[in-house]
N, C-alpha and C positions, 0 to 999 in steps of 0.2 A: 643611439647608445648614449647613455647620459657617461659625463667623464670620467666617474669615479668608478664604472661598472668591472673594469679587471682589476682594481683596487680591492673593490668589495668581496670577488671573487678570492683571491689571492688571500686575504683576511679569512674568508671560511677556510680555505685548503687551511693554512698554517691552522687554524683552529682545531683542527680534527688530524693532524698526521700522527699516528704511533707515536709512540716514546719509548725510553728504553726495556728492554722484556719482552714488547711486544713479538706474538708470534709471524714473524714475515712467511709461512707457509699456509696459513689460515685463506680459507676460501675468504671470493668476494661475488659482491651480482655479479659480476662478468664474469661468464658461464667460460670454466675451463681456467678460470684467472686468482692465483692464490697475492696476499699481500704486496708482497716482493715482486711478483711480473707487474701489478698494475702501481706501484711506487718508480718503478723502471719506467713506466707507460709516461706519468707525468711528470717525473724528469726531462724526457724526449718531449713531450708538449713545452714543455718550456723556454729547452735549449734551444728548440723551431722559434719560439715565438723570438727569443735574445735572436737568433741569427737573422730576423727577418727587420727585427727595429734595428739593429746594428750595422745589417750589410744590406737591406733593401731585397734580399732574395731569402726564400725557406727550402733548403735541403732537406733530404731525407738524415734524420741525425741517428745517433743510438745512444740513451743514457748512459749511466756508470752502473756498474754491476754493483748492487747494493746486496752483499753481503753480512748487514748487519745493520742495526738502528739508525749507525753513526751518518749513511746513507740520508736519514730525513733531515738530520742537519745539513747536510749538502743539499736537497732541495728544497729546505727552508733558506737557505742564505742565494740561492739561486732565483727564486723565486722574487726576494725581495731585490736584488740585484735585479729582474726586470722590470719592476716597478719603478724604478729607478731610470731605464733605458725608454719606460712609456713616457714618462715623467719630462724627458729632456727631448732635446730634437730629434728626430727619425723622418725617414723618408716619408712622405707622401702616401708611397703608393708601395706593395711587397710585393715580388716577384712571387707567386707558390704554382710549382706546377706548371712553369712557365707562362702565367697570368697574372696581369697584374692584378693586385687585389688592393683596394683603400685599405690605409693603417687601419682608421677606426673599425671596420668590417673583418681585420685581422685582429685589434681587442676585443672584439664580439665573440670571434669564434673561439678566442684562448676564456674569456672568461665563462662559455658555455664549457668548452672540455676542462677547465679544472676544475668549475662548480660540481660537476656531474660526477668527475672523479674521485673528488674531497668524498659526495655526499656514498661514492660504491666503497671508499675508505673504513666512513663512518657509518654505514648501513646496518654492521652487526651490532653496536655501542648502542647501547640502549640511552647511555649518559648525553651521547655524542649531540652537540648541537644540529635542529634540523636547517634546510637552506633558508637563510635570514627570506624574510617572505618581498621584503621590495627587489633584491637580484634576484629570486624565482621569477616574480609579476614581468619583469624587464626582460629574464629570459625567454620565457615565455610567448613575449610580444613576437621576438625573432625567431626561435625557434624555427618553426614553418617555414624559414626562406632560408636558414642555416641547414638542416635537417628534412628533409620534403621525404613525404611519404616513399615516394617509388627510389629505388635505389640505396636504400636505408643498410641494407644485409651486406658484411655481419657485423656493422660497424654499432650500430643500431638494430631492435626487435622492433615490429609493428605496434604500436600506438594499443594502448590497455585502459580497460575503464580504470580511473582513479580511486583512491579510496577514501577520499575525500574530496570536498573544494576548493580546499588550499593550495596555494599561486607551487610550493613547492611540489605536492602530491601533482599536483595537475602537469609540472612539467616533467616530473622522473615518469610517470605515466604516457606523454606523449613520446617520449625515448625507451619506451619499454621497456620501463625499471617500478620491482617492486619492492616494496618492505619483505626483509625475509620473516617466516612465520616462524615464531621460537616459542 
């Protein structure tokens, strides 16, 4: 993982989260998941990730009940507050699961889930920035050993042709994410 990969990531999420107005009951790709359950979703990615540079272990956590826009500012100022926590010393090594896991292989998998999230965020924004194509390319690479074919369900769908060659299409594709048709 090069160093700036949950930087990079972190930088799309805040690029693409709601602003004020926005509707939090609006469907997302994740089937069953409207704004607000999946802005919930990556708050708790987060606050895993903060608990785990912090205290060397990852608890199961549960977001803040985001009731309203003011909600993205709380995970925009969270967010960059873990940047911060990658940023400075942290343990080694993160308990998740009761395993240990290397830090950097715990940025790997925070900047795959908030990549992937940002882009189920910005899926229906036609405006919306797509994933910058070098964090896709990099994603990408790990993918396969983050995410492995068998035991994928329901966290992950099975692997779909792309609809294009692009480093980003080719990895929402391998997570079994599509462009919605509008």
């Amino acid at each position: 993982m090069s160093d700036d990969l949950l930087e990079r990531a972190v930088a799309y999420l805040l690029s693409v989260l709601p602003g004020p107005g926005f509707d939090l009951s609006a469907p997302t790709p994740c089937r069953g998941w409207n704004t607000r359950m999946l802005l919930a979703h990556v708050d708790e990615s987060i606050a895993a990730l903060r608990e785990g540079l912090a205290g060397g272990q990852v608890r199961v956590t549960s977001g803040m009940p985001l009731s309203n826009c003011a909600g993205t500012l709380h995970i925009r100022s969270r967010a960059v507050a873990m940047l911060g926590d990658w940023a400075n010393e942290h343990p080694e090594s993160v308990v998740v699961f009761g395993r240990p896991v290397p830090a950097p292989v715990l940025g790997t998998v925070g900047a795959l889930e908030l990549t992937v999230h940002a882009w189920d965020l910005a899926a229906n924004d036609r405006k919306a920035p797509p994933i910058p194509e070098r964090l896709a390319r990099e994603l990408l690479a790990v993918a396969p050993e983050l995410v492995p074919i068998a035991d994928r369900w329901p966290l992950f769908g099975p692997p779909i042709e792309p609809p294009s060659t692009a480093p980003g299409d080719r990895l929402l594709a391998y997570l079994g994410r599509t462009r919605p048709v509008s």
